[in-house]
N, C-alpha and C positions, 0 to 999 in steps of 0.2 A: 453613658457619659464618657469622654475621651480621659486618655489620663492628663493632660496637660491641664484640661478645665478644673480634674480632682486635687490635683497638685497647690494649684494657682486656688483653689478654697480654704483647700487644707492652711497652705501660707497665712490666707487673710485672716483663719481664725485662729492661728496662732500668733499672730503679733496681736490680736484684739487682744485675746487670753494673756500677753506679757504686759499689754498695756495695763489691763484691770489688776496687774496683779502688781506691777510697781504703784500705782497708785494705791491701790488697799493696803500694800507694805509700809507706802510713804505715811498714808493717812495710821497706820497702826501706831508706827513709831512715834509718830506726832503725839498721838493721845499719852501711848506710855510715856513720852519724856514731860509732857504737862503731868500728870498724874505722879510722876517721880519726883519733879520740882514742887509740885502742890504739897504733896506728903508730908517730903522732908521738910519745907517750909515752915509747915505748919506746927513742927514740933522743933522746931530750933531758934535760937535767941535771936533777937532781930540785931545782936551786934553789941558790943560796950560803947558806953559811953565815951566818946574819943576826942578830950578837950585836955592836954596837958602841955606841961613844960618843963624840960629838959637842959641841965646844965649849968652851968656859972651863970648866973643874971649880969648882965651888961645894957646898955643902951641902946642895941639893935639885935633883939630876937630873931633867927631866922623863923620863917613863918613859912609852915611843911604844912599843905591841904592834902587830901586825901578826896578825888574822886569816882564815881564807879557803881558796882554791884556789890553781893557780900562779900566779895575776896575783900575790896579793901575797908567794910565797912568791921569786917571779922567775925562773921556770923560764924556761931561753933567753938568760938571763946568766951571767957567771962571776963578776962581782963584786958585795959586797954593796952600792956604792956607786951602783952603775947600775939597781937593785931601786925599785919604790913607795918603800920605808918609808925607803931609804939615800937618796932623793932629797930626801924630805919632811923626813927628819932633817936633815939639811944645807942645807935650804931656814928649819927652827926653830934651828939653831945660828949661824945667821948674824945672828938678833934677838936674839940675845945671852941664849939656852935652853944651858942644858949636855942634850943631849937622850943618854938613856942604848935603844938600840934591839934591839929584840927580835922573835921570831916563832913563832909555834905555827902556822901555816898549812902546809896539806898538800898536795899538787900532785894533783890528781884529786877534791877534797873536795864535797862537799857541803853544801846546807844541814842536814842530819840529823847532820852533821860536827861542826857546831858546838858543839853541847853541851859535847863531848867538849873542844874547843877553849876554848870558853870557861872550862871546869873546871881546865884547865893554867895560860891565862892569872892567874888567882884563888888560883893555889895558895901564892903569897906574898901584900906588900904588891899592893894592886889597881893597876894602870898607870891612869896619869893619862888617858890618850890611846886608845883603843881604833880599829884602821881595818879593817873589814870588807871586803873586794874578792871576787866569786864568779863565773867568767865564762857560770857559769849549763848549760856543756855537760854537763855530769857529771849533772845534777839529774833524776830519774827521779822524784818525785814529782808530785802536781798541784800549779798555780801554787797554790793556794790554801792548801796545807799546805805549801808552802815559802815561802810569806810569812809563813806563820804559825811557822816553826821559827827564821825570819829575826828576827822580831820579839821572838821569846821571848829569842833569845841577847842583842840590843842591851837588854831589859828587865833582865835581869840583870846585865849589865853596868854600866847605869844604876843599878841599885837598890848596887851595891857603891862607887858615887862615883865609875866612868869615864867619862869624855864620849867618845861612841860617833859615828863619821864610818861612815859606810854609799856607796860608791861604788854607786849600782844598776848592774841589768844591763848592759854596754856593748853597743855596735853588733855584734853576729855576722853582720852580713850582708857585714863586712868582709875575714871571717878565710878567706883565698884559700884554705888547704887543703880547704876544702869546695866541693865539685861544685856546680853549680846541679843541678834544682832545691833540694837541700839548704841552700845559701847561703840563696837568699832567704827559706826557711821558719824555721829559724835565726833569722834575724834579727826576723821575724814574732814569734815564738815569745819571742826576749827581750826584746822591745819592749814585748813583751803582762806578762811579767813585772817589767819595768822602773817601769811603770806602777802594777802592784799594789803593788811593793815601797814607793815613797815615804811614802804618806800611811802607811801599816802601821808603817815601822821611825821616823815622828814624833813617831806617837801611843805609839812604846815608849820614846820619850825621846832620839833617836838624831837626828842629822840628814844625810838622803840627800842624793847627790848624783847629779845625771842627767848620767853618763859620758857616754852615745850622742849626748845633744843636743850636749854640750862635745865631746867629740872623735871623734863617728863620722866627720864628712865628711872630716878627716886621717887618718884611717886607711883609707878609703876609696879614697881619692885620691892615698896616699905607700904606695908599698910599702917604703918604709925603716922604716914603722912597725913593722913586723914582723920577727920574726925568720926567718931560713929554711926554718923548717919551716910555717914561713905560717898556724900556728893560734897562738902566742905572742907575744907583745911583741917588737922589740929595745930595746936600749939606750935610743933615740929613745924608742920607743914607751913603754917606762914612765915615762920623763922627764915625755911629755906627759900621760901618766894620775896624775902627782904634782901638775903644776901646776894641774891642773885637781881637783885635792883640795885642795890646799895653803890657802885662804880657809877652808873650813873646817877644818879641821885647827888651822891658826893660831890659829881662835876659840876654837877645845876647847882649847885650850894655853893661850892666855891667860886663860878660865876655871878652868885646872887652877892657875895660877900665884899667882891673886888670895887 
């Protein structure tokens, strides 16, 4: 047999061989990161109860919803004070907001979630304040239809008179329950949608914020950020995913106020 024929086989079964093997890679990782959300799920609090109010009482409550996954539902805490939205709240009642807070956010959600999420939020008087958080693992669509279902929710929102804060993806290359190589592909993966998310939920009238850039290297670098089960926030950890929302928050509030 010539060598150029051996050559030219050799070739074909080695791209066969890389092809089966990024797919059994892709497919492994898939199962561990379901099997890592399952777990941890399954032994962590499905969120505090997130129904309070904040501040001197006056005759126009600001009304802070809270939409999303567990990040803003606070899965990993037990109180609602230690939660995104109980921090933000307390962060607007301290400007002298009577801030009244609430949550439709569902611990496992997705973007294709939202709909459903935004239709609750809507189903009274519209909230002043609208905060989106989504840690992106749950998300089984392409980036490109979950920016777009991303988009549509902050659109709607907008078009009912809420001013819409959108946290994008945060750092997953930080959340220790994941194996390498899962970690760092994770984090690849919401970078990549972190990316698509901003100019997307702008142009729907929303304004993003880049979590991973504000606070990946602290979560990276503290494992206090976390909670024990090492895929969720602690205490800490939502603290600093508040104050790194709070500038805008603050603005949507002050806009909501005028």
């Amino acid at each position: 047999m010539r060598l150029s024929t051996l050559l030219r086989r050799a070739g074909y079964s080695a791209a066969i061989g890389a092809g089966v093997a990024v797919v059994t890679g892709t497919a492994v990782m898939a199962i561990e990161l379901y099997a890592a959300r399952r777990a941890r799920l399954e032994h962590a609090a499905h969120g505090p109860h997130m129904r309070m109010w904040l501040g001197d009482a006056d005759a126009t409550p600001l009304k802070l919803v809270m939409l999303g996954d567990g990040l803003s539902a606070g899965v990993g805490v037990e109180d609602a004070g230690d939660t995104v939205g109980g921090v933000l709240a307390e962060l607007l009642a301290g400007v002298r907001h009577w801030v009244a807070l609430s949550s439709v956010a569902v611990p496992g959600a997705d973007t294709a979630d939202l709909h459903t999420q935004v239709a609750r939020a809507l189903l009274s008087e519209p909230p002043d304040v609208a905060v989106i958080l989504l840690n992106g693992l749950a998300e089984t669509m392409h980036p490109s239809e979950s920016v777009a279902q991303l988009a549509g929710a902050v659109r709607k929102l907008s078009a009912a008179g809420t001013s819409v804060v959108v946290g994008t993806c945060p750092d997953l290359s930080s959340l220790r329950a994941l194996a390498q190589p899962l970690r760092a592909i994770a984090g690849w993966r919401g970078s990549r949608l972190a990316r698509a998310q901003a100019p997307a939920v702008r142009l729907a009238g929303g304004v993003p914020v880049d979590l991973a850039s504000r606070c990946g290297v602290v979560f990276r670098t503290d494992r206090g950020m976390l909670c024990p089960d090492g895929l969720h926030p602690s205490a800490e950890g939502y603290r600093t995913l508040a104050h790194a929302l709070y500038p805008a928050v603050y603005d949507a509030a002050s806009r909501a106020r005028t």
